[in-house]
C-alpha positions in Angstrom: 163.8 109.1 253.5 163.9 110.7 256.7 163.1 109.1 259.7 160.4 109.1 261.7 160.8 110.2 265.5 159.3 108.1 268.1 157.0 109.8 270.1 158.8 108.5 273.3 162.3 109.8 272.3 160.6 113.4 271.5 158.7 113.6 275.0 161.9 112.9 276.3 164.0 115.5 274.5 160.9 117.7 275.3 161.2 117.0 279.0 165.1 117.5 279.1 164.8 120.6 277.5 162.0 121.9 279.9 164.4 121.0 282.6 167.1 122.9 281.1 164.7 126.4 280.6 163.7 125.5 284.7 167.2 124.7 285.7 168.1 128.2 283.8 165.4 130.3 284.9 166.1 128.8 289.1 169.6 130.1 288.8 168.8 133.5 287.3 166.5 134.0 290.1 168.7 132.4 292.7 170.9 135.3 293.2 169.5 135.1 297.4 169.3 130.9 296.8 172.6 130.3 297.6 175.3 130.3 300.3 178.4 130.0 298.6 180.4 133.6 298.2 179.7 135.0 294.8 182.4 136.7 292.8 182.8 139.8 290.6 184.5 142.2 289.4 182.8 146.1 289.5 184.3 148.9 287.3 183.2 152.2 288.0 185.3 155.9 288.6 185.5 155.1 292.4 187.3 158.7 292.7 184.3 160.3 291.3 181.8 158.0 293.8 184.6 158.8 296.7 184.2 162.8 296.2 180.5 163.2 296.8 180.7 161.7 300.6 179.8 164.9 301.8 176.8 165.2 299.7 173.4 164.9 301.0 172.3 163.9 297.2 175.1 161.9 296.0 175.0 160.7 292.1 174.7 157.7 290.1 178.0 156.9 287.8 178.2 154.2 285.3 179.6 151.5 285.8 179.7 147.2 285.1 180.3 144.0 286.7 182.0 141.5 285.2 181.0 137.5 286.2 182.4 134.6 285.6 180.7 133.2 282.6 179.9 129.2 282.5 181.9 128.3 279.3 185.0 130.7 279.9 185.3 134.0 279.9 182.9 137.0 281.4 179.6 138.4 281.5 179.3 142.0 281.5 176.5 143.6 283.4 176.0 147.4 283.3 174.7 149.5 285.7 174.9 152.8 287.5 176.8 153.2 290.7 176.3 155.6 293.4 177.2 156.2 297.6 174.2 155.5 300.4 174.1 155.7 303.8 174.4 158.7 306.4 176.5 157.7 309.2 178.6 155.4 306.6 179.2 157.5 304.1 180.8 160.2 306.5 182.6 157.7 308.6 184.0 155.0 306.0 187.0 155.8 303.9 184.8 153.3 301.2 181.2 153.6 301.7 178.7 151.4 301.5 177.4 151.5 297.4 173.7 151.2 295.6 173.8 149.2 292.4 171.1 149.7 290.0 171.2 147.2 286.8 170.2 147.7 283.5 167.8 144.9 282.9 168.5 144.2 279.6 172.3 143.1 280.5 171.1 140.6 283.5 169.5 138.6 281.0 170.3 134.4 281.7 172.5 135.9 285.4 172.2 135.3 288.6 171.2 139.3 288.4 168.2 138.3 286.1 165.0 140.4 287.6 166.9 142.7 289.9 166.5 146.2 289.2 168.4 148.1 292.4 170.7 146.5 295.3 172.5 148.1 298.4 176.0 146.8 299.0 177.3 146.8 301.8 181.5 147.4 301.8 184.4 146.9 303.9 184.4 150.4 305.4 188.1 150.9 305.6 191.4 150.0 304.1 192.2 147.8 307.0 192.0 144.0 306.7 190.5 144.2 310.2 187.6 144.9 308.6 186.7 142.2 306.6 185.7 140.6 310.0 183.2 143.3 310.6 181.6 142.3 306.9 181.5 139.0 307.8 180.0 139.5 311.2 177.2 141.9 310.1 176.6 139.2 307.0 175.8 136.6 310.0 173.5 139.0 311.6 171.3 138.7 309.1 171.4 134.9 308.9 170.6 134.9 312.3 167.6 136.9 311.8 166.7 134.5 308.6 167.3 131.4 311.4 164.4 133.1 313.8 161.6 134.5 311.0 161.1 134.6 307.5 160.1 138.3 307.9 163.5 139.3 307.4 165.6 140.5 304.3 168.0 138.2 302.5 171.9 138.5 302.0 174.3 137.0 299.8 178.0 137.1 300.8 180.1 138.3 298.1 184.2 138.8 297.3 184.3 142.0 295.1 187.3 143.2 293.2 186.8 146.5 292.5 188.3 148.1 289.3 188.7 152.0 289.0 188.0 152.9 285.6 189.2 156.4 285.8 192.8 155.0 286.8 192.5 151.9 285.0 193.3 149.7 288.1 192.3 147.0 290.6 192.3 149.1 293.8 190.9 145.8 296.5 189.6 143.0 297.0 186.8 142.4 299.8 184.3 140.7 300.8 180.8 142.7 301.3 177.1 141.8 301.3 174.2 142.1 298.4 170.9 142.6 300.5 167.5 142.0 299.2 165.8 144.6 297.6 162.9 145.7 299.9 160.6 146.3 296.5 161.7 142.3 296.5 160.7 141.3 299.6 157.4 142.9 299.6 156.7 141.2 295.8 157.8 137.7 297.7 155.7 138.1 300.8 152.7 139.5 298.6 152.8 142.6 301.3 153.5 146.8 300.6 156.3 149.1 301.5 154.6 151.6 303.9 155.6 155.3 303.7 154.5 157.7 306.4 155.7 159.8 308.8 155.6 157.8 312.3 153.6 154.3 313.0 152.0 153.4 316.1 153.0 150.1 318.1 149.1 148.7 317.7 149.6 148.5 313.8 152.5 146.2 314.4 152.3 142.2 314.5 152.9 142.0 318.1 155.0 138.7 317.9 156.4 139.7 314.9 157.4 143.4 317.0 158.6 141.2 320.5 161.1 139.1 318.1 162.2 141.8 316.6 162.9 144.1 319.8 164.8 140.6 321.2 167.2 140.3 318.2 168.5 144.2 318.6 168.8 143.0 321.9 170.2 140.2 321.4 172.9 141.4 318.7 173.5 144.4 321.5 172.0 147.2 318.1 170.3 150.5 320.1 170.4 152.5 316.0 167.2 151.3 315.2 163.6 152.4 315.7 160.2 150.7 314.4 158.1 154.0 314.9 160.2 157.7 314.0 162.6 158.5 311.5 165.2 160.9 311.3 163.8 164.3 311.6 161.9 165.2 308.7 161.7 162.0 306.8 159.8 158.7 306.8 159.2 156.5 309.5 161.5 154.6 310.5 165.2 154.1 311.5 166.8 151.1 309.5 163.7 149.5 310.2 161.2 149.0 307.0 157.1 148.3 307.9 155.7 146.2 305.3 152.0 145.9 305.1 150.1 142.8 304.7 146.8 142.0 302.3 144.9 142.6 306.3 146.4 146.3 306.5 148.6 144.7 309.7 152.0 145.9 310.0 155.5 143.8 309.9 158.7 145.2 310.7 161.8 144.0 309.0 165.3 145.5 310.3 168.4 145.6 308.5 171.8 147.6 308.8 173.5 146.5 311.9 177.2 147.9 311.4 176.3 149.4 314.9 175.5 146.6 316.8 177.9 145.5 319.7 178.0 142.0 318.0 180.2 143.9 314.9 181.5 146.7 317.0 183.7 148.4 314.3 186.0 151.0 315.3 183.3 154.1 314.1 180.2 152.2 315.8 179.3 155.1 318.9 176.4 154.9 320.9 173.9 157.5 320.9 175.2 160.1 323.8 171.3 160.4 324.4 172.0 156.8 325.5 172.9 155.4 329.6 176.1 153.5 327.5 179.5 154.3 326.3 180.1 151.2 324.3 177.8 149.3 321.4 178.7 146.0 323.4 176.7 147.1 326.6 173.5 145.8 325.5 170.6 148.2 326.4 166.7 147.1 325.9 164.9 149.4 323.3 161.6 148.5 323.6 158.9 149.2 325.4 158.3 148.3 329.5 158.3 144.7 329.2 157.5 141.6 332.0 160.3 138.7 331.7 157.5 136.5 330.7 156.5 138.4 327.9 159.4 138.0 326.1 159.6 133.8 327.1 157.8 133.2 323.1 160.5 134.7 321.2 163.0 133.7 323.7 161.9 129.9 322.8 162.8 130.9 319.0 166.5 132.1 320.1 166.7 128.9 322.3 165.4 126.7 319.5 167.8 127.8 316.8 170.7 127.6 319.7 173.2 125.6 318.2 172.6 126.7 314.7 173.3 130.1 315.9 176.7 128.8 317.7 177.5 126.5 313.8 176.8 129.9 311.9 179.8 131.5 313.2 181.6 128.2 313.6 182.1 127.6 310.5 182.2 131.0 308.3 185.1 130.9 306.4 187.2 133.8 307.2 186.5 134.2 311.0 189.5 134.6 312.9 189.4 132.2 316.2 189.6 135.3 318.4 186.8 137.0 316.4 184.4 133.6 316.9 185.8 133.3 320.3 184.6 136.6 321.5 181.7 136.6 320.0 180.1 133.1 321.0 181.0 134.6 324.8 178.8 137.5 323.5 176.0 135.2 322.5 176.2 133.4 325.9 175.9 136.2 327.1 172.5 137.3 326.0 171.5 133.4 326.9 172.3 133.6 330.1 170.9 137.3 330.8 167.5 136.2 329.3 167.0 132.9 330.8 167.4 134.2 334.3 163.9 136.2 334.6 165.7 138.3 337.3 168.6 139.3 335.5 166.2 140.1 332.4 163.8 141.9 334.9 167.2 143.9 335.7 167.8 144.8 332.0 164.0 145.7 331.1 164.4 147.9 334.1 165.2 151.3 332.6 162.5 150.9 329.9 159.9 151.1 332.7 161.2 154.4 334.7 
């Protein structure tokens, strides 16, 4: 005769099993959750990718990453592979790379309900470079330190597997960012697309902090309102509109900035600068005391700034060296209203 269960021990197994599905579900939707380095391996014909640099429409290829799967062995992901970027395509001997999954291989992954994300590479053959990734990857936790109206990024060590040549050709480090279809579905807000936007439509705190950071991080390639000539505004900025029709913008790409400074970064020659570490103010005329509420957000976060680049692993101490002076930099410039007034100067000729 078979034995009866006790309710008890059922509502238990019930509850444990729940936990499981949640536990499951919270880590195939954590890809952005976590800050530890995540590891793979992507295949695809990197000679193919490598000969379309000079294409203005580049390709997808196949391709697949490989993870490490929990009980041994892999988990294969496919997608399709191709170059992005402008400037980085044409200056980097590896450009920067657009991943776009299948969905039915992310299934129970860390990739689970992804459907396209921009990778951001090592540029260059020389090791050099891996500071650079590491530096631009801290940018944006900066940014994620100040607002929540910023894009995500997830650190990651790739080994990248030709599979025309049937070899490992590197291993780097490089950064997943957030979808921006993924960040408007978390905020509950729209991508906008047209041609220019005006600086009334913008949140103006949200527009002030924004303008500060670029500042701060010493980026001038960026603008809130144009694009490039004859496309969408704007320039590695996104506007994202809320459920009230008010704008937010959210900047990414920061190779450029003088807090990277990689060998290809040049300032415009429009621009009153010869190096991306002279930091020039891009917005609009300003009064020092304008800027003194998003200069209390830089002041509050301070330290956790200074930790950030502490303690990445893989900072060199000259690389961290030079660039906390950098950051004290911008401190001391901003907190002395008439060395700010001095640096908000040209924006009001």
């Amino acid at each position: 005769m078979r034995r009866a269960v006790r309710p008890t021990i059922l509502c238990v197994s019930l509850l444990a099993a729940a936990a499981l599905l949640a536990a499951a579900r919270v880590e195939a939707a954590g890809l952005f959750d976590s800050t530890e380095p995540l590891h793979f391996k992507l295949e695809a014909p990197y000679p193919a990718l490598l000969r379309q640099r000079s294409s203005p429409d580049p390709q997808y290829e196949n391709g697949r990453l490989l993870l490490a799967a929990s009980g041994g062995g892999e988990t294969a992901v496919d997608l399709r592979v191709r170059l992005r970027g402008k400037s980085r395509r044409a200056a980097c001997d590896f450009p920067p790379l657009l991943l776009n999954f299948r969905e039915a291989t992310t299934s129970g992954t860390v990739f689970e309900g992804e459907n396209r994300l921009k990778l951001v590479t090592h540029c260059d053959a020389s090791g050099s470079y891996d500071q650079f990734v590491l530096l631009e990857y801290l940018s944006y936790k900066v940014l994620n330190l100040l607002t929540d109206v910023s894009l995500r990024a997830r650190l990651v060590e790739v080994t990248y597997y030709d599979m025309e040549r049937q070899r490992e050709i590197a291993v780097r480090p490089a950064i997943l960012l957030e979808d921006e279809g993924q960040f408007a579905a978390r905020k509950g807000w729209q991508t906008l697309e047209q041609p220019a936007v005006e600086r009334a439509s913008y949140d103006a705190d949200a527009l002030a902090l924004v303008e500060l950071f670029q500042y701060f991080i010493g980026n001038t390639d960026w603008s809130a309102f144009r694009g490039p000539q004859g496309s969408d505004c704007c320039h590695n900025v996104v506007p994202f509109s809320d459920a009230a029709g008010k704008l937010w913008p959210v900047p990414y790409d920061f190779d450029s900035a003088g807090i990277v400074d990689p060998p290809h970064a040049l300032p415009d020659e429009r621009l009153p600068i010869r190096d991306v570490r002279q930091r020039l103010w891009r917005g609009p005329c300003r009064k020092a005391a304008e800027l003194a509420e998003p200069f209390a957000k830089f002041q509050a976060q301070r330290d956790a700034i200074a930790a950030l680049y502490r303690e990445q692993a893989g900072l060199n101490p000259n690389t961290i060296e030079r660039t906390l002076g950098y950051i004290d930099e911008f401190y001391a410039r901003v907190a002395d209203p008439r060395e700010l007034e001095r640096a908000l100067a040209p924006a009001c000729r």
